[in-house]
N, C-alpha and C positions, 0 to 999 in steps of 0.2 A: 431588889425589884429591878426589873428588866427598865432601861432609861429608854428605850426606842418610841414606844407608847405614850409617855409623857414629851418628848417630842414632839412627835406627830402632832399630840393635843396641843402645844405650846405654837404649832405653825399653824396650825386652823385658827387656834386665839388671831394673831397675827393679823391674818387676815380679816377675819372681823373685827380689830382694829381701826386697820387699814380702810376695810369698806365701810363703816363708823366716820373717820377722821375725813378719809376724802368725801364721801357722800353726804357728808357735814357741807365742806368746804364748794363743795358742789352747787347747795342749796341754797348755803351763805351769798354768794354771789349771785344767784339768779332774783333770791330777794334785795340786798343790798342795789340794785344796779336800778329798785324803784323808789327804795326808801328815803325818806327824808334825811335818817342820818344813816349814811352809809358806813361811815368808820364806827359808829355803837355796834353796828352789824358782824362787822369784819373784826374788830375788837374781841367781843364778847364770846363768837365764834373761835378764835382763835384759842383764848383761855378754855373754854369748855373742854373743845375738841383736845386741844394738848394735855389738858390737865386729866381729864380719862384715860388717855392712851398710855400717858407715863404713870399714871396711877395701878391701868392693867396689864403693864409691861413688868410692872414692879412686883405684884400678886403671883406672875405667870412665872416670871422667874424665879424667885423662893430662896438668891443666895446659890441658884444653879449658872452661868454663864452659857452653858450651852443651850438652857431651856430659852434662852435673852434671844441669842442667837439667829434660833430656832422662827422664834416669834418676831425679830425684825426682816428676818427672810420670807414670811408672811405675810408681811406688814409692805415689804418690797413688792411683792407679784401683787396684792391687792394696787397698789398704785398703776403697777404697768399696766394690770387689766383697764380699770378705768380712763388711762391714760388713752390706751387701745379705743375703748370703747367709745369716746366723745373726742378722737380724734374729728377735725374737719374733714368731711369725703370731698371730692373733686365732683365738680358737677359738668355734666357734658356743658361743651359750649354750643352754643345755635351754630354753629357754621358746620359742625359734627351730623346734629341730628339733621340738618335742612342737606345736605347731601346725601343724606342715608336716604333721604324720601324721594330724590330724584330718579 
């Protein structure tokens, strides 16, 4: 069987993963940051989230290393996206916009 395809599906895994674990981790914080116990939060979160991932890290690779690979290279660009995505923007300063209207 051609390996190229199971690739491909190994790096999609990957990323669904990735956007699973971090948009866990995502969550996790924005609730912890009101809860009364914020380490049960961040605790419980952390085992969930890890113990899936390495669970469907483990399924996705089958004893193949490059299908592992494949799927942490996945698991990589799911991060940098999010990363990207909830970077902080810069926000004009008032002394930018208040000259602009002069």
């Amino acid at each position: 069987m051609n390996e190229a395809p199971m690739l491909i599906l190994a790096c999609i895994a990957g990323v669904g993963f990735g956007g699973m674990f971090f948009g866990g981790l995502l969550w996790t914080l924005g609730e912890g940051l009101t809860s009364q116990w914020p380490g049960l939060w961040v605790g419980s979160s952390l085992l969930v989230g890890m113990g899936l991932t390495v669970v469907g890290f483990y399924f996705v690779a089958v004893g193949h290393w490059q299908r592992l690979v494949a799927s942490l290279l996945g698991f990589a660009a799911s991060r940098a996206a999010i990363t990207w995505r909830t970077r902080p923007r810069p926000r004009p300063s008032r002394e930018a916009s208040h000259a602009a209207q002069s």
